[in-house]
C-alpha positions in Angstrom: 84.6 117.0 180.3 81.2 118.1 180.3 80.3 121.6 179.1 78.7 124.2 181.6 76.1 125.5 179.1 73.6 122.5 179.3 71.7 121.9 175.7 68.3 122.1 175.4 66.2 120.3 173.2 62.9 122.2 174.0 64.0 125.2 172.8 65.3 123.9 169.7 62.0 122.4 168.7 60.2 125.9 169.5 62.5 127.7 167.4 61.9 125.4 164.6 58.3 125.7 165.0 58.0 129.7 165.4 60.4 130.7 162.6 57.6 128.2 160.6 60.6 127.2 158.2 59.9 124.9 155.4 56.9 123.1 156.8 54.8 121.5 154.1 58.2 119.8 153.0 59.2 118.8 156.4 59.2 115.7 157.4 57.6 115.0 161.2 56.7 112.1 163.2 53.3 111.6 164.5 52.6 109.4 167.6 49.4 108.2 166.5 47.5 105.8 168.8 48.2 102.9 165.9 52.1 103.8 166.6 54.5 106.1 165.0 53.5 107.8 161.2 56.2 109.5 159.7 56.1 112.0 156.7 55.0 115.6 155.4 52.2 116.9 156.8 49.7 116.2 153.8 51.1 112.4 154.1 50.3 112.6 157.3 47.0 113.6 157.1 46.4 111.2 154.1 47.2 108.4 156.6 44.9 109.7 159.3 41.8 110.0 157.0 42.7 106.4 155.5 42.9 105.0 159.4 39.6 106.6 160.0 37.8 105.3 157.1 39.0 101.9 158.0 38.0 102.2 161.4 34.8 103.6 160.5 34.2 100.7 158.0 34.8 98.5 161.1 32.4 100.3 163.8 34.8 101.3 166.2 33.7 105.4 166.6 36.3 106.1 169.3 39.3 105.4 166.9 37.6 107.2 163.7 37.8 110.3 166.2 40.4 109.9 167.3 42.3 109.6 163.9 39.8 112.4 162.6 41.6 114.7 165.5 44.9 113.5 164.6 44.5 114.5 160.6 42.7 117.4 161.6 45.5 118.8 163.5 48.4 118.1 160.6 45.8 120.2 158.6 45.3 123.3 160.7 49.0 122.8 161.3 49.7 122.9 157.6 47.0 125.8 156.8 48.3 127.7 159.0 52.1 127.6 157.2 50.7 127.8 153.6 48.8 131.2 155.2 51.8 132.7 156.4 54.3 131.5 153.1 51.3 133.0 151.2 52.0 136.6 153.2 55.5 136.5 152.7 55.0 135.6 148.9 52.7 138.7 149.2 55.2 140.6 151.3 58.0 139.7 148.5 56.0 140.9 145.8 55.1 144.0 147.6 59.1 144.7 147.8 59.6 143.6 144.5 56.6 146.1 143.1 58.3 148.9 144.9 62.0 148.2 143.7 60.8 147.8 140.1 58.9 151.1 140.3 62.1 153.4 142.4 63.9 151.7 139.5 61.6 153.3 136.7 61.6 156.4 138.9 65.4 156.3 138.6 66.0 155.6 135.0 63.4 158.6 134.0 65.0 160.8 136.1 68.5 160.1 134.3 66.8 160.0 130.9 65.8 163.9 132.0 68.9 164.7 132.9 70.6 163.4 129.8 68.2 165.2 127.4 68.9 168.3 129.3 72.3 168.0 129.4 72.1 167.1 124.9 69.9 170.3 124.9 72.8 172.5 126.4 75.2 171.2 124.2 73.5 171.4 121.2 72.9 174.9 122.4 76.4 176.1 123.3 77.9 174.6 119.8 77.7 175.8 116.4 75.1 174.8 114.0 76.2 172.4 111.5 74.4 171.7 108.6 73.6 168.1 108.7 73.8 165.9 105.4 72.9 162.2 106.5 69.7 163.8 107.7 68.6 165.1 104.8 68.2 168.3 104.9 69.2 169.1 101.9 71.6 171.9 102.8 75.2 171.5 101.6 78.0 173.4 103.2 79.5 175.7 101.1 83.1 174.4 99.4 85.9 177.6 98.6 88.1 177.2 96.2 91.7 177.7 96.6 93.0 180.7 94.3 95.8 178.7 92.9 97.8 175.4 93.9 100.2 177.1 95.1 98.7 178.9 97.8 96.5 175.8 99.0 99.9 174.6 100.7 99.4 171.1 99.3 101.7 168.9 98.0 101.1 167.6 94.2 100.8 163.7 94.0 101.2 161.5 90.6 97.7 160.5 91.6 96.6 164.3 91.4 98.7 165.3 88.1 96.2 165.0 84.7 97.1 162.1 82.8 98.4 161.9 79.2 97.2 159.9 76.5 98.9 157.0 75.9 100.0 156.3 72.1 98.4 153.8 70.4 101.1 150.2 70.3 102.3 149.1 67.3 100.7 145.5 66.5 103.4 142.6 66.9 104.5 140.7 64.2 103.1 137.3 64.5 105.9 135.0 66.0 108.3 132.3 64.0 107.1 129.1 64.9 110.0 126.6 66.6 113.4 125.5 64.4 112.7 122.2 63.1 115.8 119.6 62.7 117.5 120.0 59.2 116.4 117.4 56.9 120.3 116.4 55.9 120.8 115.5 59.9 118.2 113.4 59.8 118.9 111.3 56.9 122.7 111.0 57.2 123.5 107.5 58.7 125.1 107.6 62.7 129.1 107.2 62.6 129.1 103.7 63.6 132.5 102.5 65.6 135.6 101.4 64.2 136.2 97.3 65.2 138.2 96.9 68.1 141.6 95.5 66.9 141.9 91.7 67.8 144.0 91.1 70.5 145.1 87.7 68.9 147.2 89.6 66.1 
């Protein structure tokens, strides 16, 4: 079954060709009066200006127009879309220019406010001498009276160490037992003869 709507054809085409789209990319056909020529616009017109020229060389002036009108169309046609990308390339930019800067606009204002708010604080706490910067002032240390009022507990590693004695030197070690020399020359047992069976 059919559908009600019936599809148009015509107004697809216009669409295309008002919302511009991607025209020096696109790919058209051109019913040329030497048949069909199919490509981008700048192959297109390429073509044209080659049939002209050879129609030219060849005397015929009604076809070298005729070809001449053809290219010259494709290039008005593709003038015309490198203008308008050109204005939304400048259009873009534009945006872009205007982001970038209410960007910079933003980040100063929360650099301000963050100084600000590190100026308070500074303000509202207590001045501390600071070391690591240098300045040379050191804050005063107070002693406790005695160890026993600091409320600390005393460590082996905080107790004053006591000389050590001095060692005694070691008396040079006896070198290793050597076999006795009597062992060594007495002769090894050697076994009684086995009684002869045939006795």
């Amino acid at each position: 079954m059919r559908s009600s709507k019936p599809r148009s054809r015509k107004n697809n085409r216009n669409r295309q060709q008002q919302g511009g789209g991607n025209i020096p990319n696109r790919v058209f056909d051109s019913s040329g009066p030497e048949g069909k020529v199919r490509g981008t616009p700048q192959q297109i017109i390429d073509k044209y200006q080659q049939l002209a020229r050879d129609s030219q060389l060849s005397g015929d002036r009604v076809a070298t127009e005729n070809f001449s009108q053809h290219a010259e169309h494709y290039l008005r046609m593709l003038s015309a879309a490198q203008k308008e990308i050109d204005e939304r390339r400048e259009v873009q930019e534009r945006e872009n220019r205007e982001r970038q800067a209410e960007r910079d606009r933003e980040r100063a204002e929360r650099d301000a406010q963050r100084a600000e708010r590190e100026a308070q604080q500074a303000q509202n706490q207590p001045v501390v001498a600071d070391t690591q910067n240098g300045s040379g002032e050191q804050p005063d240390v107070i002693e406790p009276a005695s160890e026993a009022d600091s409320g600390l507990v005393e460590t082996p590693e905080s107790k004053p160490r006591k000389p050590r004695a001095p060692r005694k030197p070691r008396a040079p070690r006896k070198p290793a037992s050597e076999p006795v020399a009597s062992e060594a020359a007495a002769p090894a047992e050697q076994p009684a003869p086995a009684p002869d069976a045939a006795e």
